[in-house]
C-alpha positions as CSV (number, residue, x, y, z in Angstrom):
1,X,0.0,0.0,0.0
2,X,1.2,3.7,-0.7
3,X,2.0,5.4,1.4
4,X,1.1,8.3,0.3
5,X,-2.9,6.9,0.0
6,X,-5.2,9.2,2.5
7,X,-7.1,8.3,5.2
8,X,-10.6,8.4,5.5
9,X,-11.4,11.3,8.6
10,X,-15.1,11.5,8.7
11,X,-16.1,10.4,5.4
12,X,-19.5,8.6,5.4
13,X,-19.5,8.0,1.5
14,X,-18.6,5.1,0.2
15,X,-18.2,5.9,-4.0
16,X,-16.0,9.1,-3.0
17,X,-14.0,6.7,-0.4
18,X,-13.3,4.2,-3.4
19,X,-13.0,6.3,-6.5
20,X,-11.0,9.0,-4.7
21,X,-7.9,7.0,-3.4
22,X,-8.7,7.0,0.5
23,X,-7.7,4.1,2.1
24,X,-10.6,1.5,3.1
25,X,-11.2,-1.4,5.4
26,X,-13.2,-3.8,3.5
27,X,-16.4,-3.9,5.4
28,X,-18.4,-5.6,2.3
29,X,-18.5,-9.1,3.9
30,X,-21.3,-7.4,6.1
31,X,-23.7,-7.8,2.4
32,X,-23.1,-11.6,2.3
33,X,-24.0,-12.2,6.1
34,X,-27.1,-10.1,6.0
35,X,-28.3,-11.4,3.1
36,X,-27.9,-15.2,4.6
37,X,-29.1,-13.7,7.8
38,X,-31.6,-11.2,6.8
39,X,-35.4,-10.5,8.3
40,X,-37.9,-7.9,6.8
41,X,-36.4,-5.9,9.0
42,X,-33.2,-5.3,10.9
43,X,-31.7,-3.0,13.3
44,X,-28.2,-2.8,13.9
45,X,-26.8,-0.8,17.1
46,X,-23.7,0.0,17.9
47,X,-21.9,3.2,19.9
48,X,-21.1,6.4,18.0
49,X,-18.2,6.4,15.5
50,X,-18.1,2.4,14.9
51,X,-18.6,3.1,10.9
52,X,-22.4,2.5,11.0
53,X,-23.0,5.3,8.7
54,X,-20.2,4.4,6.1
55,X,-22.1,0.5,5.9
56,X,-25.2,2.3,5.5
57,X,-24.0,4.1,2.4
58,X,-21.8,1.1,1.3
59,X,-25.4,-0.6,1.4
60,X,-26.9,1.8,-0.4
61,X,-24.7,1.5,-3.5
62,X,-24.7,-2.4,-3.7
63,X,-28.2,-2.6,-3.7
64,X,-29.2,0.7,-5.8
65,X,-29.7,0.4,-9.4
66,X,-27.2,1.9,-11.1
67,X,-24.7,1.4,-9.1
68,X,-21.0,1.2,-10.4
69,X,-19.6,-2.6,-10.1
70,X,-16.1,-1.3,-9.8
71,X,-16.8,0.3,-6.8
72,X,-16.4,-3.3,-5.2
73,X,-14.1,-4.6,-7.1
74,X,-11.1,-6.9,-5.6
75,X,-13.5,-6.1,-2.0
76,X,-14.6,-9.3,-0.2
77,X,-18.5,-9.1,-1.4
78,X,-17.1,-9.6,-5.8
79,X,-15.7,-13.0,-4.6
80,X,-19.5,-13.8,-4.0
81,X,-20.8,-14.2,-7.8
82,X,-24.4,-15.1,-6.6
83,X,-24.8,-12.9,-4.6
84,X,-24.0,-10.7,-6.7
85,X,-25.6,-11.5,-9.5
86,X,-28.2,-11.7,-7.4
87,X,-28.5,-8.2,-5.9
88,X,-26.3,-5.7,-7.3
89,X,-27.9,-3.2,-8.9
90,X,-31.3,-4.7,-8.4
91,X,-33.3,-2.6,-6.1
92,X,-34.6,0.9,-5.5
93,X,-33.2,2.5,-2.9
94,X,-34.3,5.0,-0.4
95,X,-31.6,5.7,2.4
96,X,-31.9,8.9,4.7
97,X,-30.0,9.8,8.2
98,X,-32.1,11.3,11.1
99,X,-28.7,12.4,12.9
100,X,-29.3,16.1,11.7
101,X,-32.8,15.8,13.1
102,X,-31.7,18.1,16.2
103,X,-34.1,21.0,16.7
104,X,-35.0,22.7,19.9
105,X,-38.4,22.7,19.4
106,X,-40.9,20.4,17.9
107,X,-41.8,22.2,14.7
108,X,-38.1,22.8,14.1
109,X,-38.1,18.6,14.4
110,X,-40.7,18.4,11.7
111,X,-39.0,20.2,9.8
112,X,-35.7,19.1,9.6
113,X,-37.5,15.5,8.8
114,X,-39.3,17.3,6.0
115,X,-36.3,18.1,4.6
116,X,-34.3,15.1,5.2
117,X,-37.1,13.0,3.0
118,X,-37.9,15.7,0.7
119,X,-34.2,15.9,-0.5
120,X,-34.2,11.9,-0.7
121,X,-37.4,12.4,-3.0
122,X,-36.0,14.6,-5.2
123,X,-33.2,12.0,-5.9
124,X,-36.4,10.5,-7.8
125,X,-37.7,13.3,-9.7
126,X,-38.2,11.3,-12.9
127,X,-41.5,9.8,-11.1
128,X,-42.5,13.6,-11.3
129,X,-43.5,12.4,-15.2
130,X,-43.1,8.3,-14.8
131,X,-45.7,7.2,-16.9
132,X,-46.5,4.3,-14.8
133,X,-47.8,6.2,-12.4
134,X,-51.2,7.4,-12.3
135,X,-51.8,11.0,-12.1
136,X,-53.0,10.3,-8.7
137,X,-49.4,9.3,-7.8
138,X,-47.9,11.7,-9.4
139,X,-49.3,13.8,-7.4
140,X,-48.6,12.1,-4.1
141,X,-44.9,12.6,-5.2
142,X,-44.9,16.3,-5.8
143,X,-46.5,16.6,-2.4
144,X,-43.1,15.3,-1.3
145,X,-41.0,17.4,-3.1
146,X,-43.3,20.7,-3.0
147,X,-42.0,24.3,-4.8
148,X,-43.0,27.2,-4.0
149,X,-44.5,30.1,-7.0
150,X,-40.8,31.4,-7.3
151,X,-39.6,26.9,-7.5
152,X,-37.7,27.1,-4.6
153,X,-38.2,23.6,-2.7
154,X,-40.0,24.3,0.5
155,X,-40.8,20.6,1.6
156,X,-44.0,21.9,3.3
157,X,-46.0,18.5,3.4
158,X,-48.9,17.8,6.1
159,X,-48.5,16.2,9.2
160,X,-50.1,13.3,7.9
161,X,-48.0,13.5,4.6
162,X,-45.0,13.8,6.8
163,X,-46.1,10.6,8.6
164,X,-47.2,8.3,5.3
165,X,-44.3,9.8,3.6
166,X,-41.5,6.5,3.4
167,X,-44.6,4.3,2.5
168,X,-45.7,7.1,-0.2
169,X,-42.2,7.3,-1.4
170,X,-41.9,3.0,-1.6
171,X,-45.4,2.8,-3.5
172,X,-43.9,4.9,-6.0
173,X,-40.9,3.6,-6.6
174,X,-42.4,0.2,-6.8
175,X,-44.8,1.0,-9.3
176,X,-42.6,2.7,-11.8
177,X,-39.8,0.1,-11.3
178,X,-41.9,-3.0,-10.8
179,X,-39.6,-3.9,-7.7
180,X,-39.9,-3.8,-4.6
181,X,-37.8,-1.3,-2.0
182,X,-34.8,-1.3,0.1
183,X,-35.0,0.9,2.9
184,X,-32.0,2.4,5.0
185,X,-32.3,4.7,8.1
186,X,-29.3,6.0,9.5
187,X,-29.5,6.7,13.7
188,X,-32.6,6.3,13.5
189,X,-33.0,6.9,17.4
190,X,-31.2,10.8,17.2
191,X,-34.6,12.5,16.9
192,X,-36.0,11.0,20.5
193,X,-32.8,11.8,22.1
194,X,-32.5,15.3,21.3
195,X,-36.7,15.9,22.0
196,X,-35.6,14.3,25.8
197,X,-33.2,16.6,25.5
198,X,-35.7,20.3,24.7
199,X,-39.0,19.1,25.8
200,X,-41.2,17.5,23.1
201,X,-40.1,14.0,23.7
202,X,-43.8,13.3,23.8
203,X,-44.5,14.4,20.2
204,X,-41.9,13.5,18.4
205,X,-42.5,9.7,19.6
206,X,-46.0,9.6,18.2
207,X,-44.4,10.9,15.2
208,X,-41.8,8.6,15.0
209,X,-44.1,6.0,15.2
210,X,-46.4,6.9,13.1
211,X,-43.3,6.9,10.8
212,X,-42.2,4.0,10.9
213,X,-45.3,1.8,12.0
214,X,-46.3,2.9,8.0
215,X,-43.1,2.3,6.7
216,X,-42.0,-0.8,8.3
217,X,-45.2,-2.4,9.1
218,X,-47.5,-1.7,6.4
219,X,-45.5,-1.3,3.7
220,X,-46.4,-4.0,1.1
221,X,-43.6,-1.8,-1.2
222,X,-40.6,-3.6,1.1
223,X,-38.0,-5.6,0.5
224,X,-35.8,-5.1,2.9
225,X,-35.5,-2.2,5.9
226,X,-32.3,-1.9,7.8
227,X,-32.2,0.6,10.6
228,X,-28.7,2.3,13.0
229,X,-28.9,3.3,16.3
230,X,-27.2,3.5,20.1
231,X,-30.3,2.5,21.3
232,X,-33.1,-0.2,21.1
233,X,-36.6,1.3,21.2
234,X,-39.7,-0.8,22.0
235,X,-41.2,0.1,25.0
236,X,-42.9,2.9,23.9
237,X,-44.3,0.9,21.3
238,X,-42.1,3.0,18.1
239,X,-42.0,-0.7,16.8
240,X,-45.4,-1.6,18.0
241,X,-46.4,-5.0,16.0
242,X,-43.6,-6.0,14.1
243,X,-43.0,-9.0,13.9
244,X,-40.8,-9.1,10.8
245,X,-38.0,-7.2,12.7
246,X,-34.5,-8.8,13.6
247,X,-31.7,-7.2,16.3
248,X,-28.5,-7.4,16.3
249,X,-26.7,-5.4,18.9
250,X,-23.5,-4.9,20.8
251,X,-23.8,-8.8,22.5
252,X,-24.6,-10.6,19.1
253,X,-22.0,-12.6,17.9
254,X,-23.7,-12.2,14.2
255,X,-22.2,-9.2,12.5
256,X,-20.2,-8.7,15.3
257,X,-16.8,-7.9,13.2
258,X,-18.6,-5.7,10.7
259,X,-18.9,-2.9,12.0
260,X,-15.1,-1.2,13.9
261,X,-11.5,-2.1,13.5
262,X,-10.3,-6.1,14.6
263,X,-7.2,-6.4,15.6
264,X,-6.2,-7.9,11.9
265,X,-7.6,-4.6,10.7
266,X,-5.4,-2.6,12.6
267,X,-2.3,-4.7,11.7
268,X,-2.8,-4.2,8.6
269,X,-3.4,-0.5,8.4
270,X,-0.5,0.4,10.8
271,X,1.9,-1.9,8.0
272,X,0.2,0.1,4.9
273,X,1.9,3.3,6.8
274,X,5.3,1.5,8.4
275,X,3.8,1.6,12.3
276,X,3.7,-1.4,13.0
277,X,6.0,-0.2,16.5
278,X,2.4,1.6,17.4
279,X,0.0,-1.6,17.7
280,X,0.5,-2.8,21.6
281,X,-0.4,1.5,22.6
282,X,-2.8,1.8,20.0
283,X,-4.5,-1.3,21.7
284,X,-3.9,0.0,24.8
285,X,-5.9,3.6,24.2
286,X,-8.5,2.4,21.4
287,X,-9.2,-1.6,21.8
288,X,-11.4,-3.3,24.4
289,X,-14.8,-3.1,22.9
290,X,-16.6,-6.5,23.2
291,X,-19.4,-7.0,20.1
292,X,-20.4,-10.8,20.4
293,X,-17.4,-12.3,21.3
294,X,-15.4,-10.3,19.0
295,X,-12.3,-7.6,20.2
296,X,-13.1,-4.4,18.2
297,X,-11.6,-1.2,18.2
298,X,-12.7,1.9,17.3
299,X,-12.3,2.8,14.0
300,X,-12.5,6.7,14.2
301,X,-9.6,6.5,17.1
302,X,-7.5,4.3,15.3
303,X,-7.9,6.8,12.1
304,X,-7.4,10.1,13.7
305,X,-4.4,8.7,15.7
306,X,-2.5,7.3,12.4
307,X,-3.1,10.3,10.4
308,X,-1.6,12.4,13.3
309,X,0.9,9.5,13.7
310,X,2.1,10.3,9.9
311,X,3.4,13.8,10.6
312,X,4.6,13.6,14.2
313,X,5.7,10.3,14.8
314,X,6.7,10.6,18.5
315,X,2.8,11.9,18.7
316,X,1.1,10.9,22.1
317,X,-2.6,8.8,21.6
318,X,-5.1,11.3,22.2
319,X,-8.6,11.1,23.1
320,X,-10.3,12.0,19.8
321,X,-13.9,9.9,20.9
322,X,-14.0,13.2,23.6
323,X,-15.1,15.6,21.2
324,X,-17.7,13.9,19.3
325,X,-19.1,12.6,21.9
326,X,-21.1,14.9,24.7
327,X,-20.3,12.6,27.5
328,X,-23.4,13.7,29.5
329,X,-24.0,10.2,30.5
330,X,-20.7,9.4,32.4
331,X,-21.4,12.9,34.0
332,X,-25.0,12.2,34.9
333,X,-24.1,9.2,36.3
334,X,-21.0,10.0,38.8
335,X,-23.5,12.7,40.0
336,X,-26.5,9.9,40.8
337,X,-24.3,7.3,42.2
338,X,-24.5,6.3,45.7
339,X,-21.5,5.2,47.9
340,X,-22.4,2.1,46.6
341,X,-21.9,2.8,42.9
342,X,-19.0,5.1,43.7
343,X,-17.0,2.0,45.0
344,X,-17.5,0.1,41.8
345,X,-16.6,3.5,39.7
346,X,-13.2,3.3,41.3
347,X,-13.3,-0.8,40.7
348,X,-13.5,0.2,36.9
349,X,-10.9,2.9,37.0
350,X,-8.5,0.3,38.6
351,X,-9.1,-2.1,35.5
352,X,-11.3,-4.0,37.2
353,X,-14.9,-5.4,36.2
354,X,-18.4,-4.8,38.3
355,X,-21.3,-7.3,37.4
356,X,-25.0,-6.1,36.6
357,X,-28.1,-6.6,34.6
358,X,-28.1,-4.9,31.3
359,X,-31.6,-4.0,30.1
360,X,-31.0,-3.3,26.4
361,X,-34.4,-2.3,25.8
362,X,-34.6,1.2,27.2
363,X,-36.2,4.7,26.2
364,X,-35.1,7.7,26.2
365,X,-37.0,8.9,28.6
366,X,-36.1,6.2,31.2
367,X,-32.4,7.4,30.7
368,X,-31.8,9.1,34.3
369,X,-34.6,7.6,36.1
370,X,-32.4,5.6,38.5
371,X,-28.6,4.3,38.7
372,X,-29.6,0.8,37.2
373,X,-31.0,2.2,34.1
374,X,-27.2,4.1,33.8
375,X,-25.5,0.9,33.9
376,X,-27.3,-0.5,31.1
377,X,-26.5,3.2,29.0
378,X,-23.1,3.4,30.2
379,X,-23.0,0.0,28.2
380,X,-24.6,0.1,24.8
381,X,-23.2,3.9,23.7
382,X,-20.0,2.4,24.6
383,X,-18.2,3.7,27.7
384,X,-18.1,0.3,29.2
385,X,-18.0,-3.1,27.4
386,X,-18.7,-6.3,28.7
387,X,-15.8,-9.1,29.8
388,X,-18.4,-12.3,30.0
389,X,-21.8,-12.9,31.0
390,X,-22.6,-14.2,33.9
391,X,-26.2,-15.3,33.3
392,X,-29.1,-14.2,31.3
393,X,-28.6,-10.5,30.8
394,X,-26.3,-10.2,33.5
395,X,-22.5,-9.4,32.4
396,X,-19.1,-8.7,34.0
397,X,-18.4,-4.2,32.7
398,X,-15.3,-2.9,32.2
399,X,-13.9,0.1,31.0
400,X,-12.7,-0.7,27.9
401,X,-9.5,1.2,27.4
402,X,-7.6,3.9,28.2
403,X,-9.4,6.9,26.5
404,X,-12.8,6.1,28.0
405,X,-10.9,5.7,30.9
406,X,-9.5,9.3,30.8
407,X,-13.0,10.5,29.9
408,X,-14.2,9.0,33.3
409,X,-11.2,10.3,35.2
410,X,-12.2,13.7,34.1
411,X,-15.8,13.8,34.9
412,X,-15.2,12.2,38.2
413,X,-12.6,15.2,38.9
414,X,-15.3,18.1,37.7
415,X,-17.6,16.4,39.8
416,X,-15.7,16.6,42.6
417,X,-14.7,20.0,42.4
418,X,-18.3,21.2,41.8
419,X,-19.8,19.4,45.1
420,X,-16.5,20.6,46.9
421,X,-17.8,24.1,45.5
422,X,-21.1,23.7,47.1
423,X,-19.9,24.0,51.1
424,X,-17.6,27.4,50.2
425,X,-17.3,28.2,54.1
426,X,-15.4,24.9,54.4
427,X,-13.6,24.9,51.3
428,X,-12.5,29.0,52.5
429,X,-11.5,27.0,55.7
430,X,-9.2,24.7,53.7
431,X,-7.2,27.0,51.8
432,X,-6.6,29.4,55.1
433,X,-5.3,26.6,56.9
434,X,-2.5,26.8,54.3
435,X,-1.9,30.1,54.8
436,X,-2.2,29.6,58.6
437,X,0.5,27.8,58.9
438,X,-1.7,25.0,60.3
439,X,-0.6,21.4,58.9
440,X,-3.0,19.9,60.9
441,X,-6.5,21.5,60.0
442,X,-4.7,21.5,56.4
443,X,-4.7,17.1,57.1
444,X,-7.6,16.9,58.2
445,X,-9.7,19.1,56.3
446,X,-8.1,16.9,53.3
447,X,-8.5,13.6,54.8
448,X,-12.5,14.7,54.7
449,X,-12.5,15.7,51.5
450,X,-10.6,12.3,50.3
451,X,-12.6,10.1,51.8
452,X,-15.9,11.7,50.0
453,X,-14.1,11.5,46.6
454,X,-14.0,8.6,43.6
455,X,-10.6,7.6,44.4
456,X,-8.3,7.2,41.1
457,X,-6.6,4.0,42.0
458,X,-4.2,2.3,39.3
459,X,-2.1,-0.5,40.3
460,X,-0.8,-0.6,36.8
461,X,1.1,2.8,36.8
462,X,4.4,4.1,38.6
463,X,3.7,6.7,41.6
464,X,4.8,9.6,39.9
465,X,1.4,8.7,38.1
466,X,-0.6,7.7,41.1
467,X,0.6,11.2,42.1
468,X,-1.6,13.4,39.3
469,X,-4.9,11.8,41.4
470,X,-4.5,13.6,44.3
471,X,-2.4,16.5,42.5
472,X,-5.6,16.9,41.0
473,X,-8.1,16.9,43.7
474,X,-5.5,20.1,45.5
475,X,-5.5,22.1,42.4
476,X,-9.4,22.2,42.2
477,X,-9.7,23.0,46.1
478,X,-7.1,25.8,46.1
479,X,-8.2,27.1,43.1
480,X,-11.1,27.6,44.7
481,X,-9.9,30.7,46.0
482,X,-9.9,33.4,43.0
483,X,-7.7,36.5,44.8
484,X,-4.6,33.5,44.9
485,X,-2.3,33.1,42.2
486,X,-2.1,29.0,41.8
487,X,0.3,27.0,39.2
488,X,0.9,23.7,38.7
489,X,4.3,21.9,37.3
490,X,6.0,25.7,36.8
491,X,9.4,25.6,36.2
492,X,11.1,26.7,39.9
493,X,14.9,26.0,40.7
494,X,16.1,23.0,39.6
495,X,12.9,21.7,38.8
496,X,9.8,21.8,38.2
497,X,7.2,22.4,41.5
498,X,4.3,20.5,41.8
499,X,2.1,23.5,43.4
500,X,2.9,27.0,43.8
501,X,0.6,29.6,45.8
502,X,1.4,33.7,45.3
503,X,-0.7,35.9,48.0
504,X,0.3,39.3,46.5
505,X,-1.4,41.4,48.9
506,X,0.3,39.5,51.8
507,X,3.2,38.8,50.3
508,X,3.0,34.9,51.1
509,X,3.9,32.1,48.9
510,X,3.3,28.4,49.0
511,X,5.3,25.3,48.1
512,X,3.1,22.0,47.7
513,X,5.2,18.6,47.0
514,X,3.1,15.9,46.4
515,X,4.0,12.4,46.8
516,X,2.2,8.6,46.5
517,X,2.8,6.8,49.7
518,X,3.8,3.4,48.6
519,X,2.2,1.1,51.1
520,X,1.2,3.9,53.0
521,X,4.5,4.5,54.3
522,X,3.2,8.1,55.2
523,X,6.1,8.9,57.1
524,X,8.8,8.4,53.9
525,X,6.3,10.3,51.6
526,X,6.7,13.3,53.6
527,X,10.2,12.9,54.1
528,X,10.9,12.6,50.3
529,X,8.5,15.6,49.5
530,X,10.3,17.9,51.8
531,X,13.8,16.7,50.5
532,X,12.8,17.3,47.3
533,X,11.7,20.8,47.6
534,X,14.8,22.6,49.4
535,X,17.3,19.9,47.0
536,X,15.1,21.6,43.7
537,X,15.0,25.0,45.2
538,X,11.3,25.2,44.4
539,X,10.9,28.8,46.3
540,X,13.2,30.5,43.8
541,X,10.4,31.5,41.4
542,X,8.5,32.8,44.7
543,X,11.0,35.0,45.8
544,X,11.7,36.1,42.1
545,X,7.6,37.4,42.5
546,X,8.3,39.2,45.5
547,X,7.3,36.5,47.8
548,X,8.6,37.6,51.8
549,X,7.3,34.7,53.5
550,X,7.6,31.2,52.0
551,X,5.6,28.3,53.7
552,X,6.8,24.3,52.9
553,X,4.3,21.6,52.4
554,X,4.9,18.2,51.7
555,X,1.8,15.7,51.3
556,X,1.6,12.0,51.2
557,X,-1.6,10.1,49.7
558,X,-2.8,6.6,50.2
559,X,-6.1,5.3,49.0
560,X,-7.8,7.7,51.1
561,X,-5.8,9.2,53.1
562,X,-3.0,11.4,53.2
563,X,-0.4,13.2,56.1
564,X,0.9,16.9,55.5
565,X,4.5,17.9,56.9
566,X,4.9,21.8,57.3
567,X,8.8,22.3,56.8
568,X,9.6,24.4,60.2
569,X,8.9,27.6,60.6
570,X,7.8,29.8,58.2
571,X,10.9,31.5,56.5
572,X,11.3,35.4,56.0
573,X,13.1,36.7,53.3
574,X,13.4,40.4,53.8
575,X,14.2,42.6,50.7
C-alpha cells in the first residue's frame, strides 16, 4: 500500500471513499451475512463512531440500481458471484440519516425530517412524469417534493404526509420500477434523544411511530428495511407490532466484526503506513470493545491517531472519541451514584470489572430515572463493554481502554470539584489553613475531602502517576480561591514544583510537594516531598515574585488518606 494513499477522517460515503484513493477497510463481507441472515427488517446498534454510517451508504450503493460494479471490485463481497448477481444493482433505494434531526423545538423537528425526506425524493424526480404512475401518484410525489410560486423547494407537506411519507415514497418507486424497495435509516434513534433533550419527547414519539409503523409495518412496497442506532426502542411501542424485525446489537455474535476495527484490521493498516511499532499502545488507548465475542476497536480513534501518527511520529494517543461525543452520560451518572456505585466506579478505573443486569431495551426517557438504568446506558453507547456474561442479561463491565478511561477520570474530577464548591465556608476554611500555617487542619480538612471522593486508584502505573490523582483533587480546592495566584508543574529551581501559591497582597507564597505513599509508608512520603523541595530550590520562582514569606508543604496520599508535613517555621526573606 502507498503510502502516500489518505485516510478516511469523517467520510461517510462510500463511492467518493473508493474512487478518490482513501484508504478502506473492507467492510463488504457485512452484504453476504445479512443477506444469509436477513429479516424484513433489521436493526443494527452499535456506539457512535463504529462506521455504522459508512455500511449504511456502502449498502446503499450495492443494492441501488445503477450502481457502479467497480466500486467493489477486488472487495470481499465480488468473490460472492451469486450474490451478486443476485443483488447488485437490483433494487430501488431509499436511504436517509435522522442524525441532523436536532431541533430545539418540535416544529423545528418536523422540519428538519421534511427536509431530510424531501431531498431523498427529489433524488427521484423522474416519477414527477413516470408514466407508470397514475396522475393520482404523481401527485402524491410532488407533495413530497413541493415548490414554492418562485420553485424554490420548500418541503411543506402535512403532518399526515409527513407521517405516510417513506410508504408514499416506496409505493412509487415500486410501481414505476416493478420492484420492490430497500430501505436504509441511519441513527434512526437521534430524533428522540434530542426531543428528551428540549422538551417535546412526547411528540416526536407519536411521530416517529407513526413513521415508521407505516413504513415498516404496512408497507407491502418492502423488501428489505435496515435501521442504525445507540439504542433499542420498544417500549414505547415505536416498533409496535412488528413482527418481521431482527436485532443485532452490541452482545450478538452475528455481524459482530462488521462494524469497527479487529485487531487484523489494525495490523494491517499500521503496515500500509510502516507503524507497525504503534499496535501494543494503540490497543492500549483504542481496543477493548466486546461486540459478540469479537475484540473491536474503534475505527475513528485508530484513524485520527494514524493520520496524526504520519506527521509527528513521536505523537502521544489522544482522546479524539471526547469531542464527538457529549459525555453527559458518564457525567449524569457519577452525579447519581451512591457510595455504593462510587466504590465500583473506582473498581472500573482500577481495570477492574463490576457485574450487573443490562436492560437493552430502554427509552429515552427512562435514561436518568435511577442508577440501574445508567448501567445499562453506560453500556450500549460504549463507555463500558462487557468481559463475559454471567447469566441471562447479566455481564461482568469494564472500562474498555484507556481513552474512555480518561474520559471517566475527568468527569469524576469536575464532579468533585463542583460538590467541593457547594460547602464554600469549608472549602474558604481549607485553603486558610494553608496560609495559617496549620498542617493539621490542612490534614484533616483533606482527609474529609478524600474520603468523600471517587478515588483514582491504578495498580498498573508508577507513583509519579498515582501522584496526578491527588495533585488533581488540591488544584481544584485551592483554586477555589480566586484572589490566589495558583500553578501547577512551573518551572522553579532545579525543577519543576508541583504547586505554587502567590498571595500578593500579603506577600506569602506556597510550596506543595506531592507524593504517592507506597504502602502507605506516610512517614517516607513526607520525608521525600520535603527533601525534594529545598534539594530543587522550588521557592526561587516565589521569591523572584516578590514573595517575603515562604511556607513548605509536603503531602503524602494513600487510598484515602493522606499526612501533611509543614517544613519548620515559616521562613522570611526580607528585601
Amino acid at each position: 500500500m502507498c503510502k502516500k494513499v489518505k485516510l478516511p477522517i469523517g467520510i461517510e460515503n462510500f463511492e467518493k471513499l473508493r474512487t478518490e484513493g482513501f484508504y478502506y477497510v473492507d467492510k463488504t463481507g457485512l452484504i453476504k451475512e445479512l443477506l444469509e441472515n436477513w429479516g424484513e427488517v433489521n436493526l443494527f446498534t452499535r456506539p457512535r463512531r463504529f462506521g455504522k454510517s459508512l455500511n449504511m451508504n456502502m449498502l446503499r450503493y450495492f443494492f441501488e440500481y445503477g450502481c457502479s460494479r467497480e466500486l467493489f471490485d477486488g472487495l470481499e463481497i465480488s468473490r460472492e458471484t451469486d450474490y451478486c448477481e443476485k443483488y447488485m444493482g437490483k433494487f430501488p433505494v431509499i436511504s436517509i440519516t435522522l442524525k441532523g434531526v436536532s431541533a430545539m423545538d418540535y416544529a423545528g423537528a418536523k422540519s428538519m425530517l421534511r427536509t431530510i425526506i424531501g431531498n431523498e425524493a427529489l433524488r427521484f424526480l423522474f416519477l414527477k412524469e413516470s408514466p407508470e404512475l397514475s396522475a393520482e401518484e404523481r401527485e402524491s410525489y410532488r407533495q413530497l417534493i413541493a415548490f414554492d410560486p418562485q420553485g424554490r423547494q420548500k418541503f411543506s407537506m402535512s403532518d399526515d404526509m409527513l407521517a405516510d411519507s417513506l410508504r408514499t415514497l416506496s409505493d412509487l418507486l415500486q410501481k414505476h420500477y416493478g420492484q420492490k424497495v430497500i430501505l436504509l435509516i441511519d441513527e434512526y434513534d437521534v430524533p428522540l434523544d434530542k426531543a428528551r433533550q428540549s422538551g417535546y419527547y412526547d411528540e416526536m414519539i407519536t411521530l416517529i411511530r407513526n413513521l415508521f409503523g407505516q413504513a415498516l409495518k404496512t408497507n407491502n412496497s418492502l423488501q428489505l428495511a435496515v435501521l442504525t442506532g445507540c439504542l433499542r426502542i420498544s417500549k414505547e411501542s415505536i416498533f409496535t407490532g412488528l413482527n418481521n424485525m431482527k436485532v443485532f446489537s452490541v452482545t450478538d455474535i452475528r455481524f459482530a466484526s462488521w462494524f469497527g476495527f479487529t485487531a487484523e484490521d489494525v495490523k494491517r493498516l499500521l503496515e500500509s503506513y510502516h507503524l507497525e511499532e504503534k499496535f501494543e499502545l494503540i490497543r492500549k488507548w483504542y481496543d477493548g470493545y466486546r461486540f459478540g465475542n469479537t475484540e473491536m476497536y474503534c475505527p475513528w480513534d485508530v484513524i485520527n491517531y494514524v493520520d496524526l501518527l504520519r506527521t509527528e511520529p513521536t505523537a502521544l494517543p489522544r482522546a479524539y472519541w471526547i469531542n464527538t461525543s457529549g459525555n453527559d452520560i458518564i457525567r449524569q451518572f457519577v452525579h447519581m451514584a451512591t457510595p455504593g456505585t462510587r466504590r465500583e466506579i473506582e473498581a472500573l478505573v482500577a481495570g477492574e470489572t463490576v457485574t450487573h443486569r443490562i436492560r437493552q431495551e430502554l427509552t429515552y426517557r427512562d435514561l436518568y430515572d435511577n442508577i440501574d438504568n445508567l448501567w445499562s446506558v453506560l453500556f450500549t453507547t460504549g463507555y463500558l463493554t462487557q468481559r463475559g456474561e454471567e447469566s441471562a442479561d447479566v455481564y461482568r463491565l469494564a472500562i474498555p481502554n484507556l481513552e474512555i478511561r480518561q474520559i471517566f477520570v475527568e468527569q469524576i474530577q469536575e464532579w468533585f470539584q463542583a460538590e467541593a464548591r457547594k460547602d464554600a465556608p469549608r472549602l474558604d476554611a481549607f485553603c486558610n489553613a494553608f496560609l495559617q500555617a496549620d498542617a493539621g487542619a490542612v490534614e484533616n480538612q483533606f482527609n474529609d475531602y478524600l474520603r468523600k471522593t471517587i478515588s483514582i486508584r491504578d495498580t498498573a502505573v508508577h507513583a509519579a502517576k498515582k501522584e496526578n490523582f491527588y495533585h488533581g483533587i488540591l488544584l481544584g480546592l485551592l483554586g477555589h480561591r480566586e484572589d490566589w495566584i495558583v500553578t501547577s508543574n512551573v518551572e522553579s529551581g532545579d525543577g519543576y514544583s508541583d504547586i505554587l501559591v502567590e498571595l500578593e497582597e500579603e506577600g506569602v507564597g506556597i510550596v506543595i510537594e506531592v507524593k504517592y505513599a507506597e504502602n502507605g509508608n506516610f512517614e517516607k512520603g513526607c520525608r521525600e516531598a520535603m527533601e525534594q523541595i529545598e534539594k530543587m530550590g522550588y521557592e526561587d520562582s516565589l521569591l523572584d515574585n516578590g514573595m517575603e514569606r515562604i511556607l513548605k508543604y509536603g503531602i503524602a496520599c494513600y487510598k484515602k488518606k493522606c499526612k501533611v508535613q509543614l517544613a519548620g517555621s515559616p521562613v522570611w526573606h526580607m528585601c
